[in-house]
C-alpha positions as CSV (number, residue, x, y, z in Angstrom):
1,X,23.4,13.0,-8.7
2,X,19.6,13.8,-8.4
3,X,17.8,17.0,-8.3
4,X,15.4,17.7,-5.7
5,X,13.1,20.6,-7.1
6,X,11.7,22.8,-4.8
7,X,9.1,25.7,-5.4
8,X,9.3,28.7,-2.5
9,X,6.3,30.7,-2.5
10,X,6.9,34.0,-0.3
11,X,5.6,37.6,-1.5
12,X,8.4,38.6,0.3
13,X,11.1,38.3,-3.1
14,X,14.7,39.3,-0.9
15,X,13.5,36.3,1.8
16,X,13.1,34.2,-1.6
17,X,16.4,34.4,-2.6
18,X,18.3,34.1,0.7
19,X,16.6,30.8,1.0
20,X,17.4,30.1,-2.7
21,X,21.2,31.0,-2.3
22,X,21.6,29.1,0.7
23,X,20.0,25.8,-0.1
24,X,22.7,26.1,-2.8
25,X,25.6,26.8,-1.5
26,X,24.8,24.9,2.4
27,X,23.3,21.7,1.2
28,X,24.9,18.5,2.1
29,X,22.5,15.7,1.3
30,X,24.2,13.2,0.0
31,X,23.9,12.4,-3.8
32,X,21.7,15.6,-4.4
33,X,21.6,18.5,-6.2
34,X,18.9,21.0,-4.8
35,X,17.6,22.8,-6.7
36,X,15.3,26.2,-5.7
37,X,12.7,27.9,-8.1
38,X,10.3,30.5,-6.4
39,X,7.0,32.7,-7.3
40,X,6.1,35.8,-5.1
41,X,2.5,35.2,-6.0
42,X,0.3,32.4,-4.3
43,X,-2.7,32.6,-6.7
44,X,0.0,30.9,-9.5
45,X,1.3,28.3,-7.2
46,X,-1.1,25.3,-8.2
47,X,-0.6,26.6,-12.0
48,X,3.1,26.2,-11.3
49,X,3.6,23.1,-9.5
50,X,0.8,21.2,-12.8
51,X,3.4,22.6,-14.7
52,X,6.2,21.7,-13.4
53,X,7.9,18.3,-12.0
54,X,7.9,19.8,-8.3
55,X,9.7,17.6,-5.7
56,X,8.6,19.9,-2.5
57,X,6.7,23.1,-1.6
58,X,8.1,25.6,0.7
59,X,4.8,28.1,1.5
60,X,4.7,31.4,3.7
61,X,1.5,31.7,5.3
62,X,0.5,35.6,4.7
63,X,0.8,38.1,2.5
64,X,1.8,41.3,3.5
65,X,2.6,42.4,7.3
66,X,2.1,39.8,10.1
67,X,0.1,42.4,11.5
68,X,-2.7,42.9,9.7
69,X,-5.5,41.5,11.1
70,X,-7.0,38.5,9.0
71,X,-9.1,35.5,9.8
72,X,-7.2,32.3,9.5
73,X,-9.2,30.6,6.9
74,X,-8.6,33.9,4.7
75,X,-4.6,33.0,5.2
76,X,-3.2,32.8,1.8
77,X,-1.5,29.9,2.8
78,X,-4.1,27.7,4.0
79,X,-5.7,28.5,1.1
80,X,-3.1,27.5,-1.2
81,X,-2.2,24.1,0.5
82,X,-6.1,23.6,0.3
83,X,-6.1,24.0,-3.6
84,X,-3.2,21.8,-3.9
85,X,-4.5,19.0,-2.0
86,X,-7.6,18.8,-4.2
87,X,-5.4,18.8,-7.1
88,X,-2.0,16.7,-6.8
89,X,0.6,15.2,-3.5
90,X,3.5,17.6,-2.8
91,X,5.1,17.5,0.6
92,X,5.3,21.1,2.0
93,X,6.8,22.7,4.8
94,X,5.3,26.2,5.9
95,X,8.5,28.8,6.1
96,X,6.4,31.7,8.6
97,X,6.4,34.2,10.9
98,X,3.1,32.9,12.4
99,X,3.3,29.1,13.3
100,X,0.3,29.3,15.5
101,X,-1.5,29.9,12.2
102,X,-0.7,26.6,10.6
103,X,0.4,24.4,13.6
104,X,-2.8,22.7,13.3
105,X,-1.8,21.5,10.0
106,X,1.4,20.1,10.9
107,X,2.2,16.5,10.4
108,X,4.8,14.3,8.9
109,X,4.2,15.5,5.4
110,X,3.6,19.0,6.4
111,X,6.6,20.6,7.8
112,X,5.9,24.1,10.0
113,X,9.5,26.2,10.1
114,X,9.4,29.8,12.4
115,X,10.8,32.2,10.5
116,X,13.8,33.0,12.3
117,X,17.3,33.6,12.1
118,X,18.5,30.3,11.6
119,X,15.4,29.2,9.8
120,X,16.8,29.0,6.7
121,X,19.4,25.7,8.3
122,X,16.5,24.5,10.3
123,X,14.9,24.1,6.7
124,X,17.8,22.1,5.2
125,X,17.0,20.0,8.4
126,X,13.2,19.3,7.1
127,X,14.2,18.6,4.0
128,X,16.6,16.5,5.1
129,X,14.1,15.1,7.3
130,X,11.1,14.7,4.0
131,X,13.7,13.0,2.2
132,X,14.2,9.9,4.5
133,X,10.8,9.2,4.1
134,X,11.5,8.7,0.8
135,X,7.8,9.8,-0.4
136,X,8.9,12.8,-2.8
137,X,11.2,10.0,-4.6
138,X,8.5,7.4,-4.4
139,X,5.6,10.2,-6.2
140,X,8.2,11.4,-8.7
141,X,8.9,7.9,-9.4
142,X,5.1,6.7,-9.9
143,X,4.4,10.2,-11.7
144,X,7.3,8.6,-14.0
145,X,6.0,5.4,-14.2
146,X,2.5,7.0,-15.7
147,X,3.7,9.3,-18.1
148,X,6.0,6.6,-20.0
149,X,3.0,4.3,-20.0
150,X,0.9,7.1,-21.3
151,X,3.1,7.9,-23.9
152,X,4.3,4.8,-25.2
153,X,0.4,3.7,-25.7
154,X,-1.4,7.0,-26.9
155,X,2.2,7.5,-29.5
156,X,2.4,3.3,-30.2
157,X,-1.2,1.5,-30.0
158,X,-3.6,4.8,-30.5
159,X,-1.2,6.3,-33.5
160,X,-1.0,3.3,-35.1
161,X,-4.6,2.1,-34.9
162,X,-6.2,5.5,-35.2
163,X,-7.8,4.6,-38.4
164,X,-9.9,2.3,-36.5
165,X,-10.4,4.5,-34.1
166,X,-11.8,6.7,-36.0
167,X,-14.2,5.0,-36.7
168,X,-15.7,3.9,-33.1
169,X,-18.3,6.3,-32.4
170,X,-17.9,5.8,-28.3
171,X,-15.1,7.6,-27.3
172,X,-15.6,5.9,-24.3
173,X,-14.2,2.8,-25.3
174,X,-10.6,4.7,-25.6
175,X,-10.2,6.1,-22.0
176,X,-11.5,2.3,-20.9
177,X,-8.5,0.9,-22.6
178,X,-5.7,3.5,-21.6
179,X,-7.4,2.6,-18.3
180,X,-7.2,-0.5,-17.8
181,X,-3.3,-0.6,-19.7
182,X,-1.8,2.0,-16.9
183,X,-3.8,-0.7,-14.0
184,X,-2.1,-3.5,-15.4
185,X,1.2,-1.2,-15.3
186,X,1.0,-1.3,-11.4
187,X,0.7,-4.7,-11.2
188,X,2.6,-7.1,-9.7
189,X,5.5,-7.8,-12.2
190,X,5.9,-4.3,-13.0
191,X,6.6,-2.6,-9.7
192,X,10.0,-3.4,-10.1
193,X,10.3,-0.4,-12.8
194,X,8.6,1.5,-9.6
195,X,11.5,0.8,-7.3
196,X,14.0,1.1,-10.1
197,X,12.5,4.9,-10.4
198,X,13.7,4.8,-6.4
199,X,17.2,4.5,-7.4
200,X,16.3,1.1,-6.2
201,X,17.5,-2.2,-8.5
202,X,14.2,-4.4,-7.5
203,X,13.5,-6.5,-5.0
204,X,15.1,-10.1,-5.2
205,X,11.6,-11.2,-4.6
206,X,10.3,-9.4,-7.8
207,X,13.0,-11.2,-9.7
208,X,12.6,-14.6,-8.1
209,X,8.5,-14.0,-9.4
210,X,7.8,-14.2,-5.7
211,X,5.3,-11.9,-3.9
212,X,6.4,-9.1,-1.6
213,X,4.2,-9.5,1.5
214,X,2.7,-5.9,0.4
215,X,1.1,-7.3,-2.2
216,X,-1.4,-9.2,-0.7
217,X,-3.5,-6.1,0.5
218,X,-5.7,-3.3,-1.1
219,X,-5.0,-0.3,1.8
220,X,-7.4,0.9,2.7
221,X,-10.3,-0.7,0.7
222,X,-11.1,0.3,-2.5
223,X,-14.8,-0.7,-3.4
224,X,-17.6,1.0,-0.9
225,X,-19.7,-1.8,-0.8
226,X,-17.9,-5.0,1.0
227,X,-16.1,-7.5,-1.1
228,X,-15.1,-10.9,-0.6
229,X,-11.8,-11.6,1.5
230,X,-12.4,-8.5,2.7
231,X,-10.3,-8.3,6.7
232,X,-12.0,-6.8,9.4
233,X,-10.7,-6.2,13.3
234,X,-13.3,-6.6,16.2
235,X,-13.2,-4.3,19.3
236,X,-10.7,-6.9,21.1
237,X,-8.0,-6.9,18.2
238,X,-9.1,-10.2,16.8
239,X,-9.0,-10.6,13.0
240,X,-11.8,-12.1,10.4
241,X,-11.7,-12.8,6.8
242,X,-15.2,-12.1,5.2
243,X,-16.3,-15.1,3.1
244,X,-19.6,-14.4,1.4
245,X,-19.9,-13.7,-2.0
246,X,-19.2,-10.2,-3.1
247,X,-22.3,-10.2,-5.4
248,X,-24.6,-11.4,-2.2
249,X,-23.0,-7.9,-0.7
250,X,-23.7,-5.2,-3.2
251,X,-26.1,-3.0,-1.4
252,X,-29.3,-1.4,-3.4
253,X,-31.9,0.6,-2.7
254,X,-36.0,-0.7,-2.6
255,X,-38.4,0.8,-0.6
256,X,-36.9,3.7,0.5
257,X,-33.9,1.7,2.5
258,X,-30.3,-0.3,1.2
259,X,-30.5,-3.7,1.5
260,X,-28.0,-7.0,-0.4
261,X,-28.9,-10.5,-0.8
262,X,-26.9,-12.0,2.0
263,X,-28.8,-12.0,5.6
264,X,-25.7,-12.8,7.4
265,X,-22.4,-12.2,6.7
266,X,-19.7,-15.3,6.6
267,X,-16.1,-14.6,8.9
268,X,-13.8,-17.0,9.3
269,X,-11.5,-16.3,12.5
270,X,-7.8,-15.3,12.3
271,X,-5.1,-16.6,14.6
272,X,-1.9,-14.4,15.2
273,X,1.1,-16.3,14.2
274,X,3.0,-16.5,17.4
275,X,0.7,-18.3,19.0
276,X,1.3,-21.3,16.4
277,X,3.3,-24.6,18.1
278,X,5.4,-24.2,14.6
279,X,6.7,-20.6,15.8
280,X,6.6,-21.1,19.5
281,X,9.0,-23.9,18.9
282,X,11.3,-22.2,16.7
283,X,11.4,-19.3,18.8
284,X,12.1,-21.5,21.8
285,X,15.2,-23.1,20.2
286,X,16.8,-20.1,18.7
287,X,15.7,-18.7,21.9
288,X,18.0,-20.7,23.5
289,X,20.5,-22.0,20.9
290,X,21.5,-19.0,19.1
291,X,23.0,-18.8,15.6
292,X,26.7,-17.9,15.5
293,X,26.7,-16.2,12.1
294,X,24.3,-14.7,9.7
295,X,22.1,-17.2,7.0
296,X,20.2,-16.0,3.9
297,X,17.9,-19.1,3.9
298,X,16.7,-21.6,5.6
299,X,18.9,-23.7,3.4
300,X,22.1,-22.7,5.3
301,X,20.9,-23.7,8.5
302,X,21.9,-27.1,9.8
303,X,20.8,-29.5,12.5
304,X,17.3,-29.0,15.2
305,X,17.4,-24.8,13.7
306,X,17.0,-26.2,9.8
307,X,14.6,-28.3,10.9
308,X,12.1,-26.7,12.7
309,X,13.1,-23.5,10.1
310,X,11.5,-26.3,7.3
311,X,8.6,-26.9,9.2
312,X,7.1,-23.4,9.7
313,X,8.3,-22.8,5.8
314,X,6.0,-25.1,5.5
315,X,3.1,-23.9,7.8
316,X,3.6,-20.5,6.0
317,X,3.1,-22.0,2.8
318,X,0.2,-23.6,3.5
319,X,1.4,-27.2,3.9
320,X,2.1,-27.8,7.4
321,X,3.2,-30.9,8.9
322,X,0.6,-32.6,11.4
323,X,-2.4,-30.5,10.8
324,X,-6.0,-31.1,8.9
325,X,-5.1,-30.8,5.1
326,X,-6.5,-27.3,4.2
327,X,-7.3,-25.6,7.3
328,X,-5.2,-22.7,7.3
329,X,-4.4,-20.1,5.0
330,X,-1.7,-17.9,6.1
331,X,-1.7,-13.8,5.3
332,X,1.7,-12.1,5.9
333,X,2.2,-9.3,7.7
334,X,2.2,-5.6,5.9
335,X,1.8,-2.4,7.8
336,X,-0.4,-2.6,10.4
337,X,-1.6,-6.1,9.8
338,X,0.1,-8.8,11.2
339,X,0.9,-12.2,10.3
340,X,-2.2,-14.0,10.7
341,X,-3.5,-17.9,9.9
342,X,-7.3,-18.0,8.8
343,X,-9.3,-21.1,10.4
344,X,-11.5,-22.4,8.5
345,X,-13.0,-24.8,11.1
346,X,-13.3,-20.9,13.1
347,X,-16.2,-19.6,10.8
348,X,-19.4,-17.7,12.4
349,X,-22.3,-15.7,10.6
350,X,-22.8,-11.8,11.3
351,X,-26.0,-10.4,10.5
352,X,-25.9,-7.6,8.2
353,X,-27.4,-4.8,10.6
354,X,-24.9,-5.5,12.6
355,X,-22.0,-5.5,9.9
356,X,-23.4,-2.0,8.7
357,X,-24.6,-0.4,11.8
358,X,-23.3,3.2,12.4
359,X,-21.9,1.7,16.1
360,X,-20.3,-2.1,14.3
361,X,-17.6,-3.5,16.9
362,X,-16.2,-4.6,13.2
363,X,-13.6,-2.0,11.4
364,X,-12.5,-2.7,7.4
365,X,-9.4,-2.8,7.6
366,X,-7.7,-3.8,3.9
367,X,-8.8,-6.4,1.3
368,X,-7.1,-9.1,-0.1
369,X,-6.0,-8.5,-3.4
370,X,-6.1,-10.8,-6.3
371,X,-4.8,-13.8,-7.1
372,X,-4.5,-14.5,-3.0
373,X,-8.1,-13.7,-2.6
374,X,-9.1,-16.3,-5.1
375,X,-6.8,-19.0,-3.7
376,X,-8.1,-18.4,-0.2
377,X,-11.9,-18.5,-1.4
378,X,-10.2,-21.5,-3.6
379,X,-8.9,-23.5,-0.5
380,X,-12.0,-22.3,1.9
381,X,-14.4,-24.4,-0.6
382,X,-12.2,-27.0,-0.8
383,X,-11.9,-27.3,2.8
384,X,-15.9,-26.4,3.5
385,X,-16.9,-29.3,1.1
386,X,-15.2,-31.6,1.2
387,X,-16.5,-35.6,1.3
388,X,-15.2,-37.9,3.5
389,X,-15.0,-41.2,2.0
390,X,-13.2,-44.9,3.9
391,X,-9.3,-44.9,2.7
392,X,-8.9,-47.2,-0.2
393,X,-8.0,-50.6,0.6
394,X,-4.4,-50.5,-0.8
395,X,-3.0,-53.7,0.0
396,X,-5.4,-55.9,-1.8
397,X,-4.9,-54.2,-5.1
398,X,-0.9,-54.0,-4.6
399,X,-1.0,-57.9,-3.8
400,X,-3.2,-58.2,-7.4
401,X,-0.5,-55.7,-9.4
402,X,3.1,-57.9,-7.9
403,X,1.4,-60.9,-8.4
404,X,0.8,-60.1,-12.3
405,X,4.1,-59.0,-12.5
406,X,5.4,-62.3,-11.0
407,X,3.4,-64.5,-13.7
């Protein structure tokens, strides 16, 4: 069974502990324990939660009587969420007697609860509610994650190397290696110890050393200045990939305005998916020939369904049947984005005003994260330069090869 914490911060102490005694005794979430520490002064709640491994924050809004006349922004409340924002992620639901003070605030990960006479069940209901998201689980998880990888490299590499250490006068170069060791620990073969942290036993695509579709994107973009592979959304919906060189991009200031190297920026055009001849077809024929049972892969298919199944496999792994060799490069869907094939032969230039202007028809949308951004840039060249050349005249050289082997 796993503990949710919870931190309840009221000035109001009796309120505090009928919360406390009935999370305890009502809840009903299935495989967990809740369990309810809480502080009657705001001023110690960021201290507290920095201190503690805090799974959610139930706040009150004001202290003292809901009468007294204050200005909103001098609401203890608001002025406790504000610090914690600026300082860590805890989902919070606001437990008051003055929603109208904080319904502004409210959204998914901010929870606002009247306090009522039933508020303390409506509470087990947005907890409840928080949980499903599974975000408390999925920061206590990565907050996991970092804290092994700290400690297993400041009490393993740094303790057994600080001789050497010692020794380096820029202290620099330590935080640049811790660094760059906990950004390797997010990659991709270690995210399975991620969702294993999410009671989760890894992805069957994490153990086949295949990519989740996820892991294509940086969302939202990182870098300020534009990088390469970069996808952008026009005002009709349309996707581009941006192929210009990320160091032609990297804006600087001379003269008194910001300026790059490139002129124009390079987009090649994205197509959605479904409007593809491999997909319309397969859709068409499921469409109207329906499976009878469930399949996990395309091998268990038989007949016209396995074979038109093979063919987009293939289109999606960039080695359709019928097309120009190395056209297309496919990027899956993930969140917002959806599945999309880049054209290569659809490439136009933007110039840069109109890429940076304050009123661009073109939004940065995510960026596509390494090695995929390579191998697109990688088949994009390829494609962009290649040389045609006459096709070899086979048969005369096979006639030459059977008729040495005949002598």
């Amino acid at each position: 069974m796993k503990d949710l914490r919870v931190l309840l911060v009221d000035d109001d102490e009796d309120s505090c502990k009928l919360i406390q005694e009935y999370l305890k005794d009502f809840c009903e979430i299935e495989d967990t324990n809740i369990v309810v520490e809480y502080i009657t002064k705001f001023n110690l709640a960021l201290e507290y939660l920095e201190a503690r491994k805090i799974d959610l924050l139930i706040l009150d809004v004001r202290i003292g009587d809901i009468d007294d006349d204050l200005e909103v922004d001098d609401e203890a409340g608001r002025k406790t969420l504000k610090a914690i924002q600026e300082n860590l992620f805890v989902p919070v639901i606001f437990h008051t007697g003055l929603p109208r003070v904080v319904e502004d605030l409210a959204s998914n990960l901010i929870r606002v609860v009247p306090r009522e006479n039933d508020s303390p069940k409506k509470l087990l209901t947005e907890i409840e509610s928080l949980l499903k998201t599974g975000l408390p689980a999925l920061n206590r998880a990565i907050i996991k994650h970092t804290e092994k990888v700290q400690r297993s490299y400041m009490w393993g590499f740094v303790n057994e190397n600080w001789p050497e250490f010692e020794q380096i006068q820029d202290r620099n170069e330590l935080a640049h290696l811790l660094a760059r060791r906990l950004a390797i620990s997010f990659s991709f073969e270690n995210v399975g110890e991620i969702e294993t942290g999410l009671g989760e036993s890894g992805t069957q695509a994490s153990e086949a050393n295949q990519a989740h579709s996820m892991r294509y994107y940086v969302l939202p973009p990182i870098s300020i200045d534009p990088q390469t592979c970069d996808l952008y959304r026009d005002e009709t919906g349309l996707y581009w990939v941006l192929l210009t060189p990320s160091c032609d991009m990297v804006m600087r200031e001379k003269n008194g305005r910001s300026s790059c190297s490139a002129d124009y920026f390079m987009f090649a055009g994205c197509a959605s998916l479904t409007e593809q001849t491999e997909y319309a077809e397969l859709k068409e024929h499921f469409d109207s020939n329906p499976l009878t049972e469930d399949f996990k892969t395309y091998e268990d298919l038989s007949g016209k369904h396995k074979k038109l199944a093979v063919r987009l496999r293939k289109f999606l792994l960039n080695n359709p049947e019928k097309r120009q060799k190395g056209r297309y490069f496919f990027l899956p869907k993930a969140w917002r984005i959806p599945d999309l094939i880049v054209d290569f032969q659809n490439v136009k230039a933007i110039p840069l005003e109109e890429v940076f202007s304050p009123d661009s028809k073109l939004e940065r949308i995510a960026s596509v994260d390494s090695p995929f951004r390579e191998s697109l840039i990688s088949r994009f060249n390829s494609f962009f330069g290649r040389i045609g050349t006459p096709d070899l005249d086979v048969e005369i050289i096979l006639r030459r090869l059977i008729s040495m082997t005949s002598q």
